[in-house]
One Martini backbone bead per residue (centre of mass of N, CA, C, O) as a GRO file, in nm:
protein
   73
    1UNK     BB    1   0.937  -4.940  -3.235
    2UNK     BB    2   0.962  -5.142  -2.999
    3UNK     BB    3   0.900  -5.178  -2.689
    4UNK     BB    4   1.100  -5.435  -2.590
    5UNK     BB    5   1.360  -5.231  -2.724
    6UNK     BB    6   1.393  -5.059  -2.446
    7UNK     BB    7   1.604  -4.878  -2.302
    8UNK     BB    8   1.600  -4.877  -1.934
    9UNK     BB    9   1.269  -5.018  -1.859
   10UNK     BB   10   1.295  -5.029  -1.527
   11UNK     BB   11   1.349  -4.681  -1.493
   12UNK     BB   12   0.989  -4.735  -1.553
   13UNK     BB   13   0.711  -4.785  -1.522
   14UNK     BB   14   0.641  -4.763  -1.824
   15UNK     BB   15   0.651  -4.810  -2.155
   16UNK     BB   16   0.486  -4.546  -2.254
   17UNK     BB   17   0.627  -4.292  -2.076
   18UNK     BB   18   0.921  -4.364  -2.278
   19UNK     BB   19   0.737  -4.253  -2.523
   20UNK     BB   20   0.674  -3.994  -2.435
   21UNK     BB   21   0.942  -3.860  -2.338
   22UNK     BB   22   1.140  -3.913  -2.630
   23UNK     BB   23   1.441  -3.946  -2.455
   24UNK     BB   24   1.401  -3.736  -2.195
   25UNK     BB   25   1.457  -3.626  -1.937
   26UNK     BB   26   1.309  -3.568  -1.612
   27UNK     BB   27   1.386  -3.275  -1.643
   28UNK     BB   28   1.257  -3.209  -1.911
   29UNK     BB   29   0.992  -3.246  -1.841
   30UNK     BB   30   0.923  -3.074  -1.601
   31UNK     BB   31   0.965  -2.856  -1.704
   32UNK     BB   32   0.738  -2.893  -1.934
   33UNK     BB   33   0.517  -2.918  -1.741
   34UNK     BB   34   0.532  -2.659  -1.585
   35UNK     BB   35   0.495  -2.450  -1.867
   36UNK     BB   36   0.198  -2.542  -1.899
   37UNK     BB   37   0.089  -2.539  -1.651
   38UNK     BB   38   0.128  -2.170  -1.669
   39UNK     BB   39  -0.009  -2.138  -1.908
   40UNK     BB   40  -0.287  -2.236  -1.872
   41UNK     BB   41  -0.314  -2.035  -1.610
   42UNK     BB   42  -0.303  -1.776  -1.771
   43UNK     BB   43  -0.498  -1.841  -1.961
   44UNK     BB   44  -0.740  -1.844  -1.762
   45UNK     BB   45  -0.705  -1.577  -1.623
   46UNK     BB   46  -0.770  -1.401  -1.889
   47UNK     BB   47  -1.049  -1.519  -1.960
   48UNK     BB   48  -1.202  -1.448  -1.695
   49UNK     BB   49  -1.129  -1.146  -1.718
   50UNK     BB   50  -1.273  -1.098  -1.969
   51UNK     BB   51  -1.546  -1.169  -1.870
   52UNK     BB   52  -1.562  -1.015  -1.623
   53UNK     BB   53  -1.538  -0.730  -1.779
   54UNK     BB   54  -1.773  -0.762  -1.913
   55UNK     BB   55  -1.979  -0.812  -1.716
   56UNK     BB   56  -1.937  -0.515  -1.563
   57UNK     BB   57  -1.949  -0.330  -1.826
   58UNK     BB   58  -2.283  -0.460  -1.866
   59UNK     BB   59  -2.396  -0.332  -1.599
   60UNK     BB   60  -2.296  -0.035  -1.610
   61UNK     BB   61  -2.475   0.042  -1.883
   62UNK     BB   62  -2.746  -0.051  -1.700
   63UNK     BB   63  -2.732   0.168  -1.507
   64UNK     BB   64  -2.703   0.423  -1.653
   65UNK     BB   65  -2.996   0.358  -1.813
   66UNK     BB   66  -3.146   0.411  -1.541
   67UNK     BB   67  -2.986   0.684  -1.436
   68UNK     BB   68  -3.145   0.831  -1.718
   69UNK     BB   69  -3.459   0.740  -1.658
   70UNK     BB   70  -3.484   0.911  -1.420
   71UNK     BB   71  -3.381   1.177  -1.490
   72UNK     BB   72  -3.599   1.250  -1.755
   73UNK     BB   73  -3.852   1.246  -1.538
   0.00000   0.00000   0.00000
């Protein structure tokens, strides 16, 4: 498909524009961005969670290993 015969390439800011959204409307464009990013953002909230629990699970394990080695003196 050449670029110079996009029908209504008018009504796109740029002519890449409408290569990339494969001749969906605008609404379900949106719709698909909006998708991304709740996904990328749970995703993101997902891992986060799981460092911060392991980070505070392997403090709690080395708080323990000390209030052990206080109590067995």
């Amino acid at each position: 498909m050449q670029i110079d015969s996009i029908p209504n390439a008018s009504t796109y800011p740029s002519k890449l524009i409408y290569i990339m959204d494969q001749g969906r409307t605008p609404g379900q464009v949106s719709a698909s961005n909006k998708m991304m990013v709740t996904f990328l953002i749970a995703m993101g909230i997902f891992v986060l969670g799981t460092y911060l629990y392991y980070a505070i699970e392997g403090k709690s394990n080395w708080l323990q290993s000390v209030e052990n080695r206080l109590k067995s003196k």
